[in-house]
N, C-alpha and C positions, 0 to 999 in steps of 0.2 A: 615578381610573383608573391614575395614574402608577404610586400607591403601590400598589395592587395586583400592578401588574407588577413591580416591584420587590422585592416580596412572594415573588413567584411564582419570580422569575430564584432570590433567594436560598435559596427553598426547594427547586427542583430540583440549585443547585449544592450547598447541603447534602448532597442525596441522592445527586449525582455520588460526593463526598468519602466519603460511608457508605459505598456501593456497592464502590468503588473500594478502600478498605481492607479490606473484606471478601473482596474478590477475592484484593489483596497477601494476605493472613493465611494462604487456603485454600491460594493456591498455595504459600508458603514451607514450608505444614505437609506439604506432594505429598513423600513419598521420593524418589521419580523426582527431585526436582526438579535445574534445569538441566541438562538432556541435553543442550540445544545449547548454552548457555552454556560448561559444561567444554572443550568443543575451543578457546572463543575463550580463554579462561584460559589453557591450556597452549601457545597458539601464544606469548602473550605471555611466559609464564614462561621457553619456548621461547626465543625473542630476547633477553632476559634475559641467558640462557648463552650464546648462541653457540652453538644447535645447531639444525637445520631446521625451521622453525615448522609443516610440514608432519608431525611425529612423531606427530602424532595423527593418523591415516589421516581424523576426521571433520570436522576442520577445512579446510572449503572454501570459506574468501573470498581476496580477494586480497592481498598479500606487504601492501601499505597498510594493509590491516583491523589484521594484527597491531601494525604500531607505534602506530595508532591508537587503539587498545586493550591498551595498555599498562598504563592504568590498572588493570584487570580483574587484574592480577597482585598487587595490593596487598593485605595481611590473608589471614586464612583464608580457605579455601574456602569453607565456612558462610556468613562472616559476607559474605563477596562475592557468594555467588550470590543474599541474600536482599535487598540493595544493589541489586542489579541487577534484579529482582522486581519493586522498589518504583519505580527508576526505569523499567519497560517501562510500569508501570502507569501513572506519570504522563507517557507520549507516549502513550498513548492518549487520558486525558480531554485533554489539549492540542487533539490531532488533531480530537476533536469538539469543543471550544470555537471552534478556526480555522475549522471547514469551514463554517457559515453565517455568515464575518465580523462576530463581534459588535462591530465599531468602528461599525458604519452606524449604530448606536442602534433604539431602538424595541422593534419585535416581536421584530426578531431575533437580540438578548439570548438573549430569552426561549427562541429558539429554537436558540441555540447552546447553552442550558445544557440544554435537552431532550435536544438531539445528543450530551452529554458522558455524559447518564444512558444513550440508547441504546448507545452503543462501549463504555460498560465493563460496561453490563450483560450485553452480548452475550454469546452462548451460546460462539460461538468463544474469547471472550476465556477464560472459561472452564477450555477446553478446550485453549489454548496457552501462557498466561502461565505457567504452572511450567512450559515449557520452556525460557523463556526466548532466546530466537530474535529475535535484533535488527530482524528486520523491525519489530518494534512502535514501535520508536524511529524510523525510516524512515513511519510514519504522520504526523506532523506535518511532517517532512519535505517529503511528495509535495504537500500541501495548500498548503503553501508554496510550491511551485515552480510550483503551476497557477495562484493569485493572482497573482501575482508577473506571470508572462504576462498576464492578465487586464488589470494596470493599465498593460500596455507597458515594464515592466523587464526585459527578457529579459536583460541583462547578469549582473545579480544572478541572476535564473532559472537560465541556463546555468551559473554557478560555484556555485550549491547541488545542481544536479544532478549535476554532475560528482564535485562533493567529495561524495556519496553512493555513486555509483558505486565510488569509490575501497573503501569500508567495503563495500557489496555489491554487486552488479550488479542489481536487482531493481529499482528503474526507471529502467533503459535502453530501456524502449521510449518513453518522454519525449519523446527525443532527436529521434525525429522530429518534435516539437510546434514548436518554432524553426524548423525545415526547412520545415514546411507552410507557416506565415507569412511567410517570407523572409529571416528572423533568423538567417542563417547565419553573421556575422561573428562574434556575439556569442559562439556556440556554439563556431564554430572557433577563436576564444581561449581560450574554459573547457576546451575536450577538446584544445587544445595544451599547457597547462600540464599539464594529468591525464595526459596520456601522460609526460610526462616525469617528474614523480613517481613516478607508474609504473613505467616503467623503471629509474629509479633503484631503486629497493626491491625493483625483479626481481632485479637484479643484485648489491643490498649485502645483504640480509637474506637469513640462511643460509637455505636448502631456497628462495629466491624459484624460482629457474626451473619447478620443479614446478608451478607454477600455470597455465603451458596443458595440463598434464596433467588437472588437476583440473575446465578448461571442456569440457573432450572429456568427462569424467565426469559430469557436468550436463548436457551435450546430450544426453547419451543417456539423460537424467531420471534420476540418479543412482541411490539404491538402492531409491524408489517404483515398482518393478516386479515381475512375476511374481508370486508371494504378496503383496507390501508395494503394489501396483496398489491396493488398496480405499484407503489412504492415502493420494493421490495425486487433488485436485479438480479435475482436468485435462479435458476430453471424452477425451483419450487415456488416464489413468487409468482413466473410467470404462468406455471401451471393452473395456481390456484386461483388468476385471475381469469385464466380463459375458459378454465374449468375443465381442465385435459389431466388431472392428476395423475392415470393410468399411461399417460404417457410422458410428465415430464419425470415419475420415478423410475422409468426404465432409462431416462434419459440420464438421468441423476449416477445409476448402478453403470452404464456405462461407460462415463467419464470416468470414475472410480476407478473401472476396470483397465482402462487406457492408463489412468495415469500409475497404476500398480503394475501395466505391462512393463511401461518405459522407469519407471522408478528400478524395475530387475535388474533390467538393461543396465542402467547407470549403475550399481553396486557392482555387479559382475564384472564391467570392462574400465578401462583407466578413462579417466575425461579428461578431457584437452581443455581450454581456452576457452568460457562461456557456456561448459555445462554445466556448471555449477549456479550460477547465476539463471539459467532455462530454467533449471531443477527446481528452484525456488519459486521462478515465478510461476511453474504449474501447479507445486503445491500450494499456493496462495490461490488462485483462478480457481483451482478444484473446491478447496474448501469455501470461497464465494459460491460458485454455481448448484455445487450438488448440499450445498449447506444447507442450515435456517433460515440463514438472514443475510441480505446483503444490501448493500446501500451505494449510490451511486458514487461517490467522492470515494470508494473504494479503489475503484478505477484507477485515481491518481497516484496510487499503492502500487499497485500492480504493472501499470507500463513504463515508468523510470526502472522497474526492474527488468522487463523484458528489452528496455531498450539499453542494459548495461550487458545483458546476453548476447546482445545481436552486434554489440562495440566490440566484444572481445572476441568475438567467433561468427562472423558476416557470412550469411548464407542468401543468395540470392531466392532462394522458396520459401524460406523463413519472411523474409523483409516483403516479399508479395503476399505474403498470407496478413503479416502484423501490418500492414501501409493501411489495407480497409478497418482493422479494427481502431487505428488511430484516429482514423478519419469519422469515424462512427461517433466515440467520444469527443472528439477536441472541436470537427468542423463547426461553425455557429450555426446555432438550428433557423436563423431568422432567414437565410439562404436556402434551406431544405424545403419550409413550409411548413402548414399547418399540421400537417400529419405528425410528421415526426417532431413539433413539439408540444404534442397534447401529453397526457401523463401515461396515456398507455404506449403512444407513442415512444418516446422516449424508455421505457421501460424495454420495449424492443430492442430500440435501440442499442441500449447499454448493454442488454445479455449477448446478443449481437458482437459487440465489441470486447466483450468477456471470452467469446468462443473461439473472436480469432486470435485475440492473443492468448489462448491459452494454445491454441493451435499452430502459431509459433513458435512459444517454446517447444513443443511439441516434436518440432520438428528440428529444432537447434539440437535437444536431446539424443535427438535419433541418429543424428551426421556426426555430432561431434564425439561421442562415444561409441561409433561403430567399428572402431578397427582397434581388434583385439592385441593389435601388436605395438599399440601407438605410446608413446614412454606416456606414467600419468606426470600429474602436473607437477610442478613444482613452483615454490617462492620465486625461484633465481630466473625458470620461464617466464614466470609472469613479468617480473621485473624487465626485461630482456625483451618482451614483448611491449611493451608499454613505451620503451625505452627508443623502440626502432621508429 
């Protein structure tokens, strides 16, 4: 039985590594390719000279991104954006290896290397890796930072989230995940040093001030609007494009509502095993949906962390609700048809798959914090659980 499984792990990660290269290959061959990449390059080339990393009007991370990504200015353009390709491609299958902690041994090997074949097979992957869009690198990341809480190191938690922030702001809604639990010291350490960094780099890197210019341009969901609305996996996207406003802001204040029910819920009673990690990925799906702005390769954010919720805490309504939202994003659209991959299509699609996974965690939250009497977690549980 060992050797089977073993069999099995190394044949699916073979498939990961095939998949995964054929993804790198298609997208390096995309003309298009690196749309978003190039702003991060010129910011860097930017700082470089001594002139506002801001000169690319589509370079919009903060004054920290560009030093941070200085590397990005090295060799030609070519050979950098295909470098960068290759490394999105590998924080993805990472992102799926981490999200069902394959350290606990066993099945869920098995089942980390099935997770690394679904994220890079995914249909989004797809459809954003020649962009090139550092979210993807930000997927191993977030997975990380919900572990991490899980085993009670919110020290290390709060300083990888932070130093994320710094590269983009894209899970900031985290932040509240310390706060729920009471872990507020640890956080107000990490987000003391990051300001200061911060401001530092506002102030010494040319064009830094420009950057609350650039968060005011992102609240207002930057250029995914009016026509560019159908690109935009937002419910305010979707609204905007169907033209239902009045109803996707009720929709927007609802979720809100929901997830501030269950967000009670979890402060008030102990969490067990993978409410920590739900917790996360609701606050991350909320702040996509009822947000500004949301973009499809978000996606691969968001379900390596529902799927490290559903490793540590398996609930069978949980895993029937999240199986369609996976399927939504990863299945290849050339199978579905024309429908679902036109651009509205697929904009469906994605909120779609936003709703059920947020409606997983959703419901991991609700099961695994519901018994008032249940011990909370601890390091040495998790350890113990991981271990079994």
């Amino acid at each position: 039985m060992a050797l089977l499984r073993r069999s099995l792990v190394a044949g699916c990660l073979a498939l990961a590594a095939l998949i995964a290269v054929g993804q790198a290959r298609d997208a390096i061959a995309t003309p298009q390719k690196g749309l978003d990449f190039t702003p991060m390059r010129d910011a860097a080339i930017a700082l470089l000279h001594g002139v506002s990393i801001y000169s690319n009007p589509r370079f919009v991370y903060p004054p920290t991104a560009a030093v941070a990504l200085l590397p990005l200015s090295a060799g030609g353009h070519a050979g950098a954006v295909d470098a960068w390709i290759v490394l999105c491609t590998i924080g993805v299958v990472v992102a799926g290896l981490l999200c069902t902690a394959p350290w606990r041994g066993g099945i869920w090997v098995l089942a980390a290397a099935l997770a690394a074949v679904v994220m890079v097979k995914s249909d989004v992957l797809t459809a954003s890796l020649w962009i090139g869009n550092v979210s993807l690198l930000l997927a191993p990341v977030a997975v990380c930072v919900l572990l991490l809480g899980e085993s009670g190191r919110w020290r290390a938690a709060s300083a990888l989230l932070v130093a994320s922030l710094l590269i983009k702001p894209l899970l900031a809604p985290l932040i509240l995940l310390p706060l729920l639990r009471g872990q507020w010291r640890p956080l107000l350490a990490a987000a003391a040093g990051g300001c200061v960094v911060l401001a530092v780099a506002i102030a010494l890197v040319p064009g830094g001030g420009h950057f609350f210019a650039v968060l005011r341009f992102l609240g207002s969901g930057g250029t995914l609007h009016g026509h560019a609305a159908v690109y935009n996996v937002s419910i305010r996207g979707l609204a905007e494009h169907l033209g239902a406003a009045t109803w996707g802001t009720a929709a927007r204040i609802i979720l809100v509502a929901v997830t501030a029910v269950l967000a009670c819920r979890f402060v008030r009673r102990p969490a067990q095993p993978g409410a920590i990690a739900a917790m996360g990925t609701l606050l991350l799906l909320t702040a996509f949906l009822a947000g500004s702005l949301s973009e499809d390769h978000y996606l691969l954010v968001a379900a390596p962390c529902l799927l490290s919720a559903l490793a540590l805490h398996a609930r069978l309504a949980a895993a029937a609700v999240a199986l369609p939202g996976l399927a939504l994003f990863a299945f290849p659209v050339r199978y579905i048809g024309n429908i679902a991959s036109s651009t509205a299509g697929l904009q469906v699609r994605f909120v779609l798959a936003e709703l059920c996974l947020a409606g997983a965690a959703a419901i991991v939250i609700a099961r695994s914090s519901g018994d008032p009497y249940a011990p909370a977690i601890s390091r040495r549980g998790v350890a113990e659980g991981r271990s079994a």
